[in-house]
C-alpha positions as CSV (number, residue, x, y, z in Angstrom):
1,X,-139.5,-30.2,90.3
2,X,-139.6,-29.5,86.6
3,X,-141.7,-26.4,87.4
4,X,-139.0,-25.2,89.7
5,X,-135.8,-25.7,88.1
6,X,-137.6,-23.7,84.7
7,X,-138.4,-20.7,87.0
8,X,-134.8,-21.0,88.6
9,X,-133.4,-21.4,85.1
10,X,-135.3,-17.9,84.1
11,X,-134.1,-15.9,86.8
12,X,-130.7,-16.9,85.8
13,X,-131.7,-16.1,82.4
14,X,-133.1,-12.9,83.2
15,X,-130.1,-11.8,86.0
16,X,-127.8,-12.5,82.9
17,X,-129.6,-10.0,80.7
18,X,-129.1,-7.3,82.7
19,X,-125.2,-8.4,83.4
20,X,-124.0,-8.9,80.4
21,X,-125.0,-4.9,79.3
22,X,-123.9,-3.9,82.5
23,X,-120.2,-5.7,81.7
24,X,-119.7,-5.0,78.1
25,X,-120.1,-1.2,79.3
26,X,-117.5,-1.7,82.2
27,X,-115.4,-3.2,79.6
28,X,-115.8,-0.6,77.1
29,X,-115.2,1.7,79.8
30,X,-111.6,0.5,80.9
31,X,-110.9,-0.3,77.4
32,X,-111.3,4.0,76.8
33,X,-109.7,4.3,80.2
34,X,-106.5,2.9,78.8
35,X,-106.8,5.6,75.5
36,X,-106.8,8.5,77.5
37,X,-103.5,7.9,78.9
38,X,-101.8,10.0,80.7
39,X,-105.1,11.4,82.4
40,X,-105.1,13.9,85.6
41,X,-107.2,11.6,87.0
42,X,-107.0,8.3,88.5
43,X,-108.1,5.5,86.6
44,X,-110.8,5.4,89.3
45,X,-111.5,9.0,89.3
46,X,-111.8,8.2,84.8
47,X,-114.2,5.5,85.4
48,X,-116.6,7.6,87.9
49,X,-116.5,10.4,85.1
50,X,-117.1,8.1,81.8
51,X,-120.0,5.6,84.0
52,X,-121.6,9.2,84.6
53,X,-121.9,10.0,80.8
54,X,-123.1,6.8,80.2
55,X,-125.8,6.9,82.6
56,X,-126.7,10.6,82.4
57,X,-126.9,10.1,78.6
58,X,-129.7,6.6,78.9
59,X,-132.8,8.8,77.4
60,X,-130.7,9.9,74.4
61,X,-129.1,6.6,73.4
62,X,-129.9,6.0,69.4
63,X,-130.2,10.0,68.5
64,X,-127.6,11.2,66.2
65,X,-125.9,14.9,66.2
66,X,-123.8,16.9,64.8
67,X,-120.8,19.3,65.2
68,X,-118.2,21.0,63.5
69,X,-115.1,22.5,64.3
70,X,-111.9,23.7,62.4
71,X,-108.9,21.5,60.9
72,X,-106.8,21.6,63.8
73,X,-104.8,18.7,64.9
74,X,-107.0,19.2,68.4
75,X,-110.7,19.2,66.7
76,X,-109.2,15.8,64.0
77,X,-108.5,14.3,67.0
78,X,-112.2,14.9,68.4
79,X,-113.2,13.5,65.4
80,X,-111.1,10.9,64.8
81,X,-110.9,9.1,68.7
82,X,-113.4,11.0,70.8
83,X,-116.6,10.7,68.7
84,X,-116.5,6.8,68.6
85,X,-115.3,6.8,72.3
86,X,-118.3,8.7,73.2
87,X,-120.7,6.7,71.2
88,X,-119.8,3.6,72.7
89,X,-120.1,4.8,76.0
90,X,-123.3,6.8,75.7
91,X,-124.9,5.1,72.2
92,X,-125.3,8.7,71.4
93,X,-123.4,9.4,67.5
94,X,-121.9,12.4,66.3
95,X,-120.7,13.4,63.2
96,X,-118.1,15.9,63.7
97,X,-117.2,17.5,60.8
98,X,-114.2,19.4,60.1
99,X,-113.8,22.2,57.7
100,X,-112.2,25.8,57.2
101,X,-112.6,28.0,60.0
102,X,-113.5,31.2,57.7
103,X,-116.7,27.8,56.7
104,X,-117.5,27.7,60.6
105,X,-118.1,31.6,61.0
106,X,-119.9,31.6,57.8
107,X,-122.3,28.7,58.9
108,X,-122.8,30.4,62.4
109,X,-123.8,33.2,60.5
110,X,-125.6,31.4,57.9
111,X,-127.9,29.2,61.1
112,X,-128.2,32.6,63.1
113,X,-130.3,34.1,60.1
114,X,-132.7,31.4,59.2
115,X,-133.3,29.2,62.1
116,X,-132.3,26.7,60.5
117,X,-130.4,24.2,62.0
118,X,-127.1,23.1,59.9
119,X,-125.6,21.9,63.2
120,X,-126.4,21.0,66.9
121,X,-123.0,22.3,68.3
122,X,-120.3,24.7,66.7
123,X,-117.1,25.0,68.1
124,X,-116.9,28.3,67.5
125,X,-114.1,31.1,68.5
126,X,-115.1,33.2,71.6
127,X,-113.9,36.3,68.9
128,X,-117.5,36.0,68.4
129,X,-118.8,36.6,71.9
130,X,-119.6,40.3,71.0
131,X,-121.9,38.9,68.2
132,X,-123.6,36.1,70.2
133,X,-124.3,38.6,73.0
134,X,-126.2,41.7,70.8
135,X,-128.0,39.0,68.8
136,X,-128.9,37.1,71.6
137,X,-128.5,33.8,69.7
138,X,-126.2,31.3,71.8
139,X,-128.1,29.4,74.3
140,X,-126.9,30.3,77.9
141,X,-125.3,27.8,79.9
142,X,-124.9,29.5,83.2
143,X,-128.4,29.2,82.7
144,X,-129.3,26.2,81.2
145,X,-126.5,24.0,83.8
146,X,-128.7,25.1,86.7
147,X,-132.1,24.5,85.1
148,X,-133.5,22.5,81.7
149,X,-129.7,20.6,81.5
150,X,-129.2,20.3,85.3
151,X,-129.8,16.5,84.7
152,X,-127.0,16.4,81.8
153,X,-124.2,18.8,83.2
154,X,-121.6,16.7,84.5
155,X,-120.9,17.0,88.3
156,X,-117.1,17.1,87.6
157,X,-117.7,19.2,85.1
158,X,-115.4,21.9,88.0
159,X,-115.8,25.4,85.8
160,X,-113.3,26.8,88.0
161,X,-110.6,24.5,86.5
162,X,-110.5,26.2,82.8
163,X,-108.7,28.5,81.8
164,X,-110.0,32.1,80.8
165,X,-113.1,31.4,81.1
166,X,-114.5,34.8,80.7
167,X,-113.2,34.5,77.1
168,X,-117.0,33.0,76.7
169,X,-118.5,35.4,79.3
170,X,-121.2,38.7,78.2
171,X,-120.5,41.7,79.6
172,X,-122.7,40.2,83.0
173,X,-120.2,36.9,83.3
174,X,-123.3,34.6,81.6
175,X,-121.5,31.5,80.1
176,X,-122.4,31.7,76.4
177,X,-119.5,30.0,75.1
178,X,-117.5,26.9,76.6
179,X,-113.8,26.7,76.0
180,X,-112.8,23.4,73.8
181,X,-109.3,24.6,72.4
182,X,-107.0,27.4,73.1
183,X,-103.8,28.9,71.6
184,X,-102.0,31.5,72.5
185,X,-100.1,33.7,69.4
186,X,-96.6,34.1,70.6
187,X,-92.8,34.6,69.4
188,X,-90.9,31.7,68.4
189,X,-87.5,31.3,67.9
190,X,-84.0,29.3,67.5
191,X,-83.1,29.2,71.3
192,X,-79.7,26.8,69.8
193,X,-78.6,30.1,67.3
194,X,-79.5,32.7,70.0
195,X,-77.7,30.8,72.5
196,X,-74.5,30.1,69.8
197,X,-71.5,32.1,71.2
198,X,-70.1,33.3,68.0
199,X,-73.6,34.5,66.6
200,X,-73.7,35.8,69.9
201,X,-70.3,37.6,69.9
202,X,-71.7,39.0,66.0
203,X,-74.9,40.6,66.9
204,X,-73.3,42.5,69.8
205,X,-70.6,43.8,67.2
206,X,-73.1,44.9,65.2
207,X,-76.0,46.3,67.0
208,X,-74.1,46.9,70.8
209,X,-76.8,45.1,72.9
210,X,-77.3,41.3,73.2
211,X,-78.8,38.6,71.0
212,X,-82.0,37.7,73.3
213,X,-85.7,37.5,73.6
214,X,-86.8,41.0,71.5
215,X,-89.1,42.8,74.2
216,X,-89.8,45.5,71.0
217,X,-90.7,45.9,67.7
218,X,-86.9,47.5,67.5
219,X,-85.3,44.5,68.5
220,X,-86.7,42.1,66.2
221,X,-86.4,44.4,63.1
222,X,-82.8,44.3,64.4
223,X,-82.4,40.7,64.9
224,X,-84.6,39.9,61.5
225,X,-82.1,41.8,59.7
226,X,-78.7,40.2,61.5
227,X,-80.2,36.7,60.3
228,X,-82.0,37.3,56.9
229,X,-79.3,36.0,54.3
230,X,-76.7,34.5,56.6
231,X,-75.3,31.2,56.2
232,X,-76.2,28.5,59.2
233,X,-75.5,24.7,59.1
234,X,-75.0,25.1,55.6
235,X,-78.3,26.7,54.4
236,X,-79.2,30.5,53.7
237,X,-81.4,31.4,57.0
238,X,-84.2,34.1,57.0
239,X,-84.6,36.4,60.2
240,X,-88.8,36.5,60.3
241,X,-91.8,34.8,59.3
242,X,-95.0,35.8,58.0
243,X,-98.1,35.1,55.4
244,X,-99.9,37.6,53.2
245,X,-102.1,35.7,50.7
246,X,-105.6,37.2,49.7
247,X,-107.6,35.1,51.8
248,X,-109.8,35.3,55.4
249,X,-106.9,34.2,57.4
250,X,-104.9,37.6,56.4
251,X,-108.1,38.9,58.1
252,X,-107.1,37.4,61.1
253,X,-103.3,38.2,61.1
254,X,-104.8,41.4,61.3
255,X,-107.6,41.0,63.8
256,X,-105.6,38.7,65.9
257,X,-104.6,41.7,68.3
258,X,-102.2,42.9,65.7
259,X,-102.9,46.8,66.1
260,X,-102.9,45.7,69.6
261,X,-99.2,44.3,69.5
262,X,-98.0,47.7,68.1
263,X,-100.2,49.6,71.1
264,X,-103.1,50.8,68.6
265,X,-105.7,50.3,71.4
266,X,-106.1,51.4,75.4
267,X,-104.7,50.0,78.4
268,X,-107.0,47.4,80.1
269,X,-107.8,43.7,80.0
270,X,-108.7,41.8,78.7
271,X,-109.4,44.1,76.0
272,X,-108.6,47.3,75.9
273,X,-111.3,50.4,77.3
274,X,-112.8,52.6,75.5
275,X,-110.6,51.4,72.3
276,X,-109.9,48.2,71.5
277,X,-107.7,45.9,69.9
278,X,-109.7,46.5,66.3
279,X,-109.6,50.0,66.8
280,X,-112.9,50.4,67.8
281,X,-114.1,52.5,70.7
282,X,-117.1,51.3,72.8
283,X,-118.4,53.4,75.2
284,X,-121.1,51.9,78.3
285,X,-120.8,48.8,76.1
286,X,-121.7,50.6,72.9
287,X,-119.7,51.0,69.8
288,X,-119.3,54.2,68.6
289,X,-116.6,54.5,65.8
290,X,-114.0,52.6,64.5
291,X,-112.2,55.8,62.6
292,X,-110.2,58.3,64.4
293,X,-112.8,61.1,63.4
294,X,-115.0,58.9,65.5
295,X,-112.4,58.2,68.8
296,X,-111.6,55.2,67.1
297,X,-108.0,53.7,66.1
298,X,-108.3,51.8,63.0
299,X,-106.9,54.2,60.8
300,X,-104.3,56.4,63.6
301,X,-100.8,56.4,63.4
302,X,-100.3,53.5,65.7
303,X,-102.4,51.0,63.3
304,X,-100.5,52.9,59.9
305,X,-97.1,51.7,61.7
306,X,-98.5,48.0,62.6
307,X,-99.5,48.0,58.9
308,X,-96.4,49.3,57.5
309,X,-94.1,47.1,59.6
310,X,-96.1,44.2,58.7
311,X,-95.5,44.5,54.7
312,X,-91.9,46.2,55.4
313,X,-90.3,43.0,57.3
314,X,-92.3,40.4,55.2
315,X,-90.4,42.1,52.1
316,X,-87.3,42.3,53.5
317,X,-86.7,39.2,56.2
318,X,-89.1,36.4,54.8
319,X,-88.5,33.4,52.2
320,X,-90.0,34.9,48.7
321,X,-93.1,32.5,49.0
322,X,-94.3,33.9,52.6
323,X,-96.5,36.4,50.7
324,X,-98.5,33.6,48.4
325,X,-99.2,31.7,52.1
326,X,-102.6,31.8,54.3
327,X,-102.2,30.9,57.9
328,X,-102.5,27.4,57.7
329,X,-99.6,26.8,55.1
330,X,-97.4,29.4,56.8
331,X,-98.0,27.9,60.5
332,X,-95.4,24.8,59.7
333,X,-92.9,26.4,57.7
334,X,-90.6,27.8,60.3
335,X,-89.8,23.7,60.8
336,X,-87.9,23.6,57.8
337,X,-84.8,24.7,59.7
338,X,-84.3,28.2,57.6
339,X,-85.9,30.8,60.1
340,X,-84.6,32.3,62.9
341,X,-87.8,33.7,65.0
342,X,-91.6,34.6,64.4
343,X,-93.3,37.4,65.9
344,X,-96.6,36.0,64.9
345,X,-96.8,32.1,65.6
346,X,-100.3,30.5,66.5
347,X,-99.1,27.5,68.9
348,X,-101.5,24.8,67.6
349,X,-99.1,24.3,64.9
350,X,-96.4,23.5,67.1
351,X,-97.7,20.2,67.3
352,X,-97.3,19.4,64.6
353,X,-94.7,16.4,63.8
354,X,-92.3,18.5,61.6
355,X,-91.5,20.9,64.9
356,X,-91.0,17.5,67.1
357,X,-90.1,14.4,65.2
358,X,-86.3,13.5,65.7
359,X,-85.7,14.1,61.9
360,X,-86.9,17.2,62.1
361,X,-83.8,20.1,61.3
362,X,-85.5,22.1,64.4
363,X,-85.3,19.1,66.8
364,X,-81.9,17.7,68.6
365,X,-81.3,13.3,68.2
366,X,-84.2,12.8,70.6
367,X,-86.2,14.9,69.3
368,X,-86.6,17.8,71.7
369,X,-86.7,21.4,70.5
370,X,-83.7,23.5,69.7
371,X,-86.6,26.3,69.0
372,X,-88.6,28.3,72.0
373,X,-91.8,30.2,72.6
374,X,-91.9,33.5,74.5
375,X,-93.7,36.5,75.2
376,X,-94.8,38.4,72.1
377,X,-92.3,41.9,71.0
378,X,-94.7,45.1,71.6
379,X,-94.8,48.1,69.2
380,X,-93.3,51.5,70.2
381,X,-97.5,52.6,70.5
382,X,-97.5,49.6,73.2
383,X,-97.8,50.9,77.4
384,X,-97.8,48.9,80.3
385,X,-101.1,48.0,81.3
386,X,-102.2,46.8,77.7
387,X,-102.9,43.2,76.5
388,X,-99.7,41.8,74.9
389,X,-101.2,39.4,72.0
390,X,-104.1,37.5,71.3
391,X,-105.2,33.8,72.3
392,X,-107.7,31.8,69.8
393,X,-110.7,30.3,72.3
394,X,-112.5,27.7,69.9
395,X,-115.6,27.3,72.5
396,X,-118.6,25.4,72.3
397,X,-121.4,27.1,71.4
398,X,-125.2,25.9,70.7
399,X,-127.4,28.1,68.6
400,X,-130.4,28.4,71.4
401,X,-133.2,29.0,68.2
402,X,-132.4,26.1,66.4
403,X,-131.4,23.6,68.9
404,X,-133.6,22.5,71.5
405,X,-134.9,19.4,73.7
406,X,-132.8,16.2,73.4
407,X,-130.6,17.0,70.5
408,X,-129.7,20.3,73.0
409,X,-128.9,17.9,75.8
410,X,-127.0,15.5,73.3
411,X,-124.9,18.1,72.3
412,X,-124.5,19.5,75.3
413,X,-123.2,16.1,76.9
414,X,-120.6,15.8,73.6
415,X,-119.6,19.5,74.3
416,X,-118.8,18.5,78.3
417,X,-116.8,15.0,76.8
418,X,-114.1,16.6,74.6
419,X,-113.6,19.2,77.8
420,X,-113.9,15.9,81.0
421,X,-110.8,15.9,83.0
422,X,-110.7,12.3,81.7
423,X,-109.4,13.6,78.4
424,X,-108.3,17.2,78.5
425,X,-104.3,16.2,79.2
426,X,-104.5,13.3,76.4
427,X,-106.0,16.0,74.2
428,X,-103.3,18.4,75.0
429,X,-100.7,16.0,74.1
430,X,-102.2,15.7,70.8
431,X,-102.9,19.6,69.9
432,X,-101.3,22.1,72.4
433,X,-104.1,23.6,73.4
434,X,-104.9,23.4,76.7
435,X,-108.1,24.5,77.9
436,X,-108.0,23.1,82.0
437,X,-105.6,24.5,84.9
438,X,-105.7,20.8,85.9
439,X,-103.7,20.0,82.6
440,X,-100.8,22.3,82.7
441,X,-100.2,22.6,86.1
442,X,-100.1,18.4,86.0
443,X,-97.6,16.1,87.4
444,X,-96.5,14.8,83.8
445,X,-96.4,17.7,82.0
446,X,-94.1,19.6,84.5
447,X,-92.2,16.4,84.3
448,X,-92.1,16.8,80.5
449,X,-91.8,20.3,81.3
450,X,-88.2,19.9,82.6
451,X,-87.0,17.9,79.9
452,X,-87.9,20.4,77.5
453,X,-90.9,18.7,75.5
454,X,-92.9,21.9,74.5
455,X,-90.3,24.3,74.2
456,X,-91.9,27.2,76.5
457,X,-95.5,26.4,75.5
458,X,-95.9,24.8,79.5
459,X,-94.4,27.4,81.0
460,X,-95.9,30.3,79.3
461,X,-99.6,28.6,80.5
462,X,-98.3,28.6,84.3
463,X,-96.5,32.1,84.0
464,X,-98.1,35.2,85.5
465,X,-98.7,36.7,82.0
466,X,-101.0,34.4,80.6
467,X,-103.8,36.7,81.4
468,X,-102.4,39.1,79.5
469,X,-102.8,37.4,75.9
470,X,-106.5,37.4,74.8
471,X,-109.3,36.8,72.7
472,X,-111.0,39.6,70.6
473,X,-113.4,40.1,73.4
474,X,-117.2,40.9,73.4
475,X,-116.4,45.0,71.6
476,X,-116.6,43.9,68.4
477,X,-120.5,44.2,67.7
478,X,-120.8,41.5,64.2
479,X,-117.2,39.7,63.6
480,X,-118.6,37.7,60.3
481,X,-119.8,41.2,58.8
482,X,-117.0,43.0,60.2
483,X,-113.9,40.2,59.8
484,X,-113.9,40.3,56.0
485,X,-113.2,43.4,55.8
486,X,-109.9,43.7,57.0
487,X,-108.8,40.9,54.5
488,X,-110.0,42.8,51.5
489,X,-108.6,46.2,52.7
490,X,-105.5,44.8,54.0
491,X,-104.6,42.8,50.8
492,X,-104.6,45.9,48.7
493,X,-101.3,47.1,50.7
494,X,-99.7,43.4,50.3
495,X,-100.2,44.1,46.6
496,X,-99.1,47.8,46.5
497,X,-102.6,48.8,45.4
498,X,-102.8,51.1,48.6
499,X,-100.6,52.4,51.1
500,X,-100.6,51.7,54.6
501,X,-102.6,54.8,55.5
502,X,-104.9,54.4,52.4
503,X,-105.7,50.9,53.3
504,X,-106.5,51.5,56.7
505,X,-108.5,55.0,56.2
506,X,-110.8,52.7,53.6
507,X,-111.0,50.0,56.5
508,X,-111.8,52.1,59.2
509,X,-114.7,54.1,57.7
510,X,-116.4,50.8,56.0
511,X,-116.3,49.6,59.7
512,X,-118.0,53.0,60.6
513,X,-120.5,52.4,57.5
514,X,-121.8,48.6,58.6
515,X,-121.8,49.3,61.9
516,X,-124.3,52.2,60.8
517,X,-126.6,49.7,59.6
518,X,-126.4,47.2,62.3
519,X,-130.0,46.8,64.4
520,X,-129.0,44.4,67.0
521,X,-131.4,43.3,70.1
522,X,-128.9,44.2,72.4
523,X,-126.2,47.2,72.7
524,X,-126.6,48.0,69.0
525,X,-123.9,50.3,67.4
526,X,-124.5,54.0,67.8
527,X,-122.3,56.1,66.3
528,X,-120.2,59.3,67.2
529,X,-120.8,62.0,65.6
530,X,-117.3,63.3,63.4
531,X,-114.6,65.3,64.3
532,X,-111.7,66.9,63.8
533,X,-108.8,63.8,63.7
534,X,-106.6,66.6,66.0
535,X,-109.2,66.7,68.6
536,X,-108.9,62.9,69.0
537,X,-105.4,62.4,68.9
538,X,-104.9,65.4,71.6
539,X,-107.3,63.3,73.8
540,X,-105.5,61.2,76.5
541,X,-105.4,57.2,75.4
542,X,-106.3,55.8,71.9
543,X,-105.9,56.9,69.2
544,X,-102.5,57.9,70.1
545,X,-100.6,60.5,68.9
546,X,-97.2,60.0,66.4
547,X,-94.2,58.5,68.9
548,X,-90.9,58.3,67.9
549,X,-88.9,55.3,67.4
550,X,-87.9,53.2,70.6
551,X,-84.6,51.7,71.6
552,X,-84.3,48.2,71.4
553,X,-84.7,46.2,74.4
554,X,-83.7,42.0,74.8
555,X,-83.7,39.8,77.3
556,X,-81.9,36.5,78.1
557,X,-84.6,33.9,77.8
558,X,-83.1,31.5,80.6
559,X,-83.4,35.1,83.0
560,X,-87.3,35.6,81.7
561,X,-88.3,32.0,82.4
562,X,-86.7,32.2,86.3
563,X,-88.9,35.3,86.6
564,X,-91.8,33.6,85.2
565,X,-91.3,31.0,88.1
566,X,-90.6,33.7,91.1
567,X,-87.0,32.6,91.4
């Protein structure tokens, strides 16, 4: 009898071991569950997903890895919530640091060149695709999912739910990169002053067309001008914003699609063909100049006017401190209450709590926005057919060379977490940038959608135009080498050390010099050989010839959203 009840009393013993595990894991599971709140999924449907990382993850429990991502509110988050989420569920910890993104490119660089690991996983901007693909460095995931991480690619994973996906795509459609974040660049502006009767009744007096949603460059030079020094709610108001300090991130006001917006490059998307958005022309996915003597635009009349408007409005329409401001510091400051529109305004800092909190002077009582996001004013260079502005793509990307075996699958399963259905709309919430179909096309948000929550941001995602912002796209051979140029050349105009046309004839031929030099694996730069600048700029396409000044165009913004929505 003793014998028996001891042997009953050990299977009980033994059953319990395994159950107890098994039921602090289902805990920690719903207790997750209930974080990532609102969810496109059921709560069902969340706990299918999250028992799946937990299981697929079992070989890899105790190794630790690491990431890094730019200070966004989006990759803090990840930081902050999702990294312990995921270690509890998978026992698998990352460190997931967040630093500069001008740091990021530099340490992608820095990894490329010596093999040397500094991190498993980079969220790193699809601007870089062009780079990844000619060095051959980032590890393939179409290829990888279907072989060596077949075990660890989640089977709800659904690639088909993201959103430009081809931002991460080589020239063949391979998957190098995976979309974690993306913001669009669009206009933003005062809907409650554009939409006020008398400043209404003003701007027609003055300029004979309506106050409305600039379609051109013209209209918002008029516009920036009716607002700049006019006295609203008690304050003096300031019709544009912008920043110009000597830093990497005046690189990427430039890069950013910028010559682009003022029509510097080809029609075609989603980069323009055989010229791009940086001015430089690729041809059977070779570049071959950046200068006009080359077939490039960097330096043509189109990219002299983007220049020249750039420092003109900044001078005349800004506050006086826009100039000493990088991107970061400049993102918030339209929430003061002070300017009337942007032409240039990265999204992601839209979530910020100054642009949303009910104290906020650009919020009503309940805190809803009296300010809007719409589609982005072209330059008079601009033609129908061309990309409209630029959309940041912060992607996952694993450095194939220096990241293998487990700590590849462990990163690989951290990279597919921050993107699971099970978080994507709670991770929206948080930074406004969507990266899933799934997520803006979602009950709540088009409930939130209705009551105005995100200002436009919503209903630009589900428009028909989205496709027609971008990222910088796989043309530009070596962005790190390449990027901090423009900074340096541009900065000299901000300064009055160089004209417009100076700056940009210096930019365009150092682009020419390094991309001389370059020896990549794959599609490596080959240069055209000079000519006269009249024999390109006769040529049909980029670069484009001098145009005279447009007409302004508006439109109502209550009339563009119906269209967006086919009614």
């Amino acid at each position: 009898m003793y014998r028996t009840w001891t042997a009953k009393i050990v299977l009980v013993l033994t059953a319990l071991a395994f159950l107890l595990p098994a039921a602090a894991q289902a805990d920690t599971i719903d207790k997750w569950i209930d974080v990532f709140q609102p969810s496109v999924l059921s709560k069902k449907e969340q706990r299918k997903e999250l028992e799946w990382f937990a299981k697929a993850a079992e070989p890899y429990k105790g190794i630790e890895i690491t990431s890094v991502a730019e200070g966004i509110n989006t990759h803090k988050w990840e930081a902050k919530v999702l990294a312990q989420a995921f270690e509890e569920i998978t026992g698998i910890k990352v460190t997931h640091d967040i630093i500069g993104e001008g740091e990021v490119v530099d340490r992608v660089q820095r990894q490329i060149q010596t093999n040397r690991k500094l991190y498993d996983i980079y969220v790193n901007d699809a601007d870089l695709i062009g780079t990844h693909l000619r060095l051959d460095s980032a590890l393939n995931f179409s290829e990888y999912i279907k072989g060596e991480g077949r075990d660890v690619t989640n089977p709800m994973l659904d690639l088909d739910d993201f959103l430009n996906l081809e931002f991460g795509q080589d020239y063949d459609g391979n998957q190098l990169q995976l979309p974690d974040q993306q913001f669009a660049n669009l206009y933003w502006f005062r809907y409650d002053w554009f939409t006020d009767p008398e400043l209404k009744k003003a701007f027609k007096e003055e300029y004979g067309y309506e106050l409305g949603v600039p379609v051109n460059w013209a209209a918002y030079e008029d516009i920036a001008e009716f607002f700049t020094g006019r006295e609203i709610d008690g304050q003096t108001v300031y019709g544009h914003m912008d920043y110009g300090k000597k830093s990497p991130s005046l690189g990427w006001r430039f890069t950013d699609a910028w010559l682009s917006i003022a029509g510097a490059g080809d029609k075609g998307l989603p980069n323009g063909m055989p010229v791009d958005e940086w001015g430089i022309r690729v041809e059977d996915r070779i570049p071959v100049g950046a200068s006009v003597e080359r077939g490039g635009a960097a330096n043509g009349p189109a990219a002299v006017y983007a220049t020249t408007k750039y420092v003109e409005w900044m001078d005349k329409y800004a506050p006086p401190d826009a100039g000493s401001m990088t991107w970061s510091e400049a993102g918030p400051t339209p929430s003061r209450g002070n300017v009337a529109q942007r032409i240039f305004q990265y999204i992601t800092w839209l979530s910020d709590p100054a642009f949303n909190s009910d104290q906020s002077p650009v919020t009503d009582a309940t805190g809803k926005p009296l300010w809007r996001v719409a589609p982005t004013p072209h330059g008079k260079y601009w033609d129908e057919g061309m990309k409209v502005g630029y959309q940041d793509a912060g992607s996952w990307t694993i450095l194939k060379n220096s990241v293998k075996g487990d700590d590849r699958a462990a990163a690989w399963l951290w990279a597919q977490f921050c993107v699971s259905k099970t978080v994507s709309l709670k991770k929206f919430i948080v930074g406004r940038t969507p990266v899933r179909k799934s997520t803006v096309f979602s009950d709540y948000l088009a409930e939130e959608e209705k009551k105005g929550t995100y200002g436009g941001i919503v209903t630009f995602y589900k428009s028909p135009v989205e496709h027609m912002w971008t990222d910088t796209g796989p043309n530009v051979p070596h962005y790190p080498l390449l990027a901090e140029q423009w900074w340096k050349h541009i900065s000299l105009v901000t300064t009055g050390d160089a004209t417009p046309q100076k700056a940009m004839d210096d930019l365009a031929y150092k682009m020419d010099e390094l991309m001389s030099r370059l020896k990549m694996p794959k599609y490596s730069p080959k240069l055209n050989p000079k000519k006269d600048r009249e024999f390109w700029l006769s040529q049909p396409g980029a670069p484009k010839p001098e145009r005279p000044d447009e007409e302004p165009k508006t439109m109502d913004y209550d009339e563009m959203l119906k269209q967006w929505k086919g009614q």
